[in-house]
C-alpha positions as CSV (number, residue, x, y, z in Angstrom):
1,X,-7.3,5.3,16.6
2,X,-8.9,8.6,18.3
3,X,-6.6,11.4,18.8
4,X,-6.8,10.8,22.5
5,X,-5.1,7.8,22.1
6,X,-2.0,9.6,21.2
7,X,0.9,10.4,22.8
8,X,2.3,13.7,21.7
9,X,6.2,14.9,22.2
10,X,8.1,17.9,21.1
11,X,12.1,17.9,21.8
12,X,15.4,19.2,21.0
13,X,17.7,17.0,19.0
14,X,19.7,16.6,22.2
15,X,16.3,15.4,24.1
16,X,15.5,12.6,21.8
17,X,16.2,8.8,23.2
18,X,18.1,6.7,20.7
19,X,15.1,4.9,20.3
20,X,13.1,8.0,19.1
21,X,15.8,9.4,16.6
22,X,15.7,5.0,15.5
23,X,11.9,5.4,15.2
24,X,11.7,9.0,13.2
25,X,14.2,8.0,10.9
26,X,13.0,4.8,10.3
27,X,9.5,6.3,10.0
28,X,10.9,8.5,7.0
29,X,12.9,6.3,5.5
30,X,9.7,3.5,5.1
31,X,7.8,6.3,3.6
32,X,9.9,8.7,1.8
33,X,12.7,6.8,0.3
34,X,10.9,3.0,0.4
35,X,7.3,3.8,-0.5
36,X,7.5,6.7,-2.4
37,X,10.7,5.3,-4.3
38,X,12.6,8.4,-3.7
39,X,16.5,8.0,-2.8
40,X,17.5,11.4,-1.0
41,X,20.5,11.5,1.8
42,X,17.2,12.2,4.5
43,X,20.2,12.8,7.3
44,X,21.1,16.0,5.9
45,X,22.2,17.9,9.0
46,X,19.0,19.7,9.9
47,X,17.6,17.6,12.4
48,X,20.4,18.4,15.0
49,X,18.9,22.2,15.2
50,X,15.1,21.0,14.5
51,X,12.4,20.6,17.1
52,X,11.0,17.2,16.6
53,X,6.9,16.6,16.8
54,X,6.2,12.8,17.5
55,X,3.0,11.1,18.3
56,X,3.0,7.7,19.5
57,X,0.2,5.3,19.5
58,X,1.6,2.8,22.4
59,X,4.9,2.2,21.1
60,X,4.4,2.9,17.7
61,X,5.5,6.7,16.1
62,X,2.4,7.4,14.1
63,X,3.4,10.5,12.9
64,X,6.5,12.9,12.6
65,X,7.4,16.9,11.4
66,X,10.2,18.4,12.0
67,X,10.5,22.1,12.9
68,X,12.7,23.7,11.3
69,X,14.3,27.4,13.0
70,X,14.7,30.3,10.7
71,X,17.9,31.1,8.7
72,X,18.6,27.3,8.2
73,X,16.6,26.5,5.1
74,X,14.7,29.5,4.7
75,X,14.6,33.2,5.9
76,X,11.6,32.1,7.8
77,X,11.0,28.9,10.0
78,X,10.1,26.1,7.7
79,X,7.9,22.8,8.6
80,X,10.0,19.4,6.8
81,X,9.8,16.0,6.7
82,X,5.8,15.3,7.7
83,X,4.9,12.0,7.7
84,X,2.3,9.5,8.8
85,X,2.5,5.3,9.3
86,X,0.2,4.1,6.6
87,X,-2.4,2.8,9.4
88,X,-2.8,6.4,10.0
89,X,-3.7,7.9,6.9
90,X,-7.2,9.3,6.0
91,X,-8.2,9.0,9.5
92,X,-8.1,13.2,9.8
93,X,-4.9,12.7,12.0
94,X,-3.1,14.4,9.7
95,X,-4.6,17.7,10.3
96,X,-4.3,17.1,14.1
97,X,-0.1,16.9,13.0
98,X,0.2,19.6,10.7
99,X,-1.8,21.8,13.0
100,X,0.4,21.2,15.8
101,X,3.4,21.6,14.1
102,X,1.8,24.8,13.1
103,X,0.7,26.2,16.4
104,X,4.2,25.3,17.6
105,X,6.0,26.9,15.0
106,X,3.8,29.9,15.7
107,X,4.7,29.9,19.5
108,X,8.5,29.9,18.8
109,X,8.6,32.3,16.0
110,X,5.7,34.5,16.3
111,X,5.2,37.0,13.4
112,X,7.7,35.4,11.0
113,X,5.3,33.0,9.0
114,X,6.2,29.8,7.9
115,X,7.6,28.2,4.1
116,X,7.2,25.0,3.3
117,X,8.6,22.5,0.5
118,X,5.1,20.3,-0.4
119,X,4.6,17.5,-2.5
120,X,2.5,19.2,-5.6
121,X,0.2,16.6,-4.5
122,X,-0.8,17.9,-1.0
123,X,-0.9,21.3,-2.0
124,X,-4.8,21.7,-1.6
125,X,-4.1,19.6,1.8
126,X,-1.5,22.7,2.7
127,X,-4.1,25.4,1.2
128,X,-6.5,24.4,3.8
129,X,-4.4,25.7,6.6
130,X,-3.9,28.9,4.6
131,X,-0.7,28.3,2.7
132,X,-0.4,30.1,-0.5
133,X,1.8,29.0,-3.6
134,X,4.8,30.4,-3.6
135,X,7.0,30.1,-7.4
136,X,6.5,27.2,-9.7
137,X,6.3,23.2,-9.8
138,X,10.1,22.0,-9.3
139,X,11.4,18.5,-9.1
140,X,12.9,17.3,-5.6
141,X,14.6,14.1,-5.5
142,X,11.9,13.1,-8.7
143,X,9.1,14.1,-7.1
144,X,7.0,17.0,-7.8
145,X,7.6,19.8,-5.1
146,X,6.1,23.6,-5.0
147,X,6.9,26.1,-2.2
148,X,4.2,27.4,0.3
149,X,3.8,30.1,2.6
150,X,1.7,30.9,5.6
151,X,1.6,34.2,6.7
């Protein structure tokens, strides 16, 4: 798939269809909770003040982050829940998501930065757009997490 062949929205809580809150949950639940074998309540009460970033592919959600506002989880606006559909992994479309999700976060909340809760895993991925780590290693929900800031 070529990044032209994706539809890109950005909404409200309120603004989501029922069929777009069905697909971004059911998006994180297949990856987070299924594939990565992680149980977490994912409905934890931030999406209803979140801005939602989907991109579609025809009727498929290929990709999802969440944009948190400051003073919900952090001090600073935070970036949650990113997640691609597996048929869209290592095809560089995950940059084209996490940079959005960045530029947009920049846009609403100029000068604050943005904090992040990675997957240890990714952190090079998240050093590559200039996040620094932030603390040490910690567990979330058995998988290991580390905090990361972009100025």
């Amino acid at each position: 798939m070529s990044p032209d062949s994706y539809h890109w929205m950005e909404k409200t809580f309120a603004e989501l269809t029922t069929r777009e809150l069905y697909d971004a949950m059911n998006l994180r639940q297949e990856v987070f909770i299924v594939e990565q074998q992680a149980p977490y309540l994912d409905a934890d009460n931030v999406d209803q003040v979140s801005i939602h970033l989907l991109a579609y592919c025809g009727e498929s959600l290929q990709g999802y982050a969440r944009l948190v506002p400051p003073g919900v989880k952090y001090p600073e606006p935070s970036l949650g829940r990113i997640v691609l559909r597996q048929e869209s992994r290592g095809t560089g479309f995950s940059r084209i998501l996490v940079g959005k999700a960045i530029q947009k976060s920049k846009d609403l909340y100029p000068d604050l930065g943005i904090r992040i809760s990675a997957q240890n895993p990714l952190a090079s991925f998240y050093r590559s757009f200039d996040f620094q780590e932030v603390g040490d290693v910690y567990d979330e929900d058995g998988i290991p997490h580390i905090e990361m800031f972009l100025v």
